[in-house]
C-alpha positions, 0 to 999 in steps of 0.5 A, a space after each residue: 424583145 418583141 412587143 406584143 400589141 392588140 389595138 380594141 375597138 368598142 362601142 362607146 356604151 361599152 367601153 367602160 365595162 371592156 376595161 373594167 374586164 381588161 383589167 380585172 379578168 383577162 390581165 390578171 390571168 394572162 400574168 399568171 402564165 407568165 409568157 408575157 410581162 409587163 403590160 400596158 394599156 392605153 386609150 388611143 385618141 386619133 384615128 377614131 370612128 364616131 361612137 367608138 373608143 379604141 384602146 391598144 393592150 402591149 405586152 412583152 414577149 422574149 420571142 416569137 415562139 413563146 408568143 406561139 405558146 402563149 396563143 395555143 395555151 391561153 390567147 384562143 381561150 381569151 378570146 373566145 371568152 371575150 367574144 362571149 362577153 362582148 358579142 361583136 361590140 368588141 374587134 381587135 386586131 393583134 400586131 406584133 412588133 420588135 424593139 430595135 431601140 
């Protein structure tokens, strides 16, 4: 199993609006496809630049190719609709990982 992560950083003024959006667009809609499963968000605490709140959004996914699937089918369009929101107040980064454990 793969673990799917992108790590959010957002201005401090925005924060609260992109995990509002997080979890009641952009969560809800990835679910409804079905690729990945079991999110997971979180607030991360170190490694912060000042005025900023970086988050990190995990997801599990059977395998690299269902991820693939998933990022042409929905992942550009979600994208595109965030940055539509977000402008540049939001960055992510994606990494994406294995469970060896």
């Amino acid at each position: 199993m793969l673990i799917y992560n992108t790590t959010f950083q957002t201005e401090v003024g925005d924060a609260r609006n992109f995990v509002i959006w997080l979890n009641e667009c952009y969560i809800p809609e990835v679910e409804n496809l079905g690729m990945l499963r079991n999110p997971r968000l979180v607030q991360i605490l170190s490694h912060k630049e000042p005025d900023s709140e970086c988050f990190s959004l995990q997801w599990e996914v059977e395998d690299s190719a269902t991820l693939h699937r998933w990022h042409t089918q929905q992942g550009m369009r979600l994208n595109e609709e965030m940055m539509k929101v977000f402008k540049d107040k939001v960055v992510g980064f994606p990494t994406l990982m294995e469970v060896i454990r």
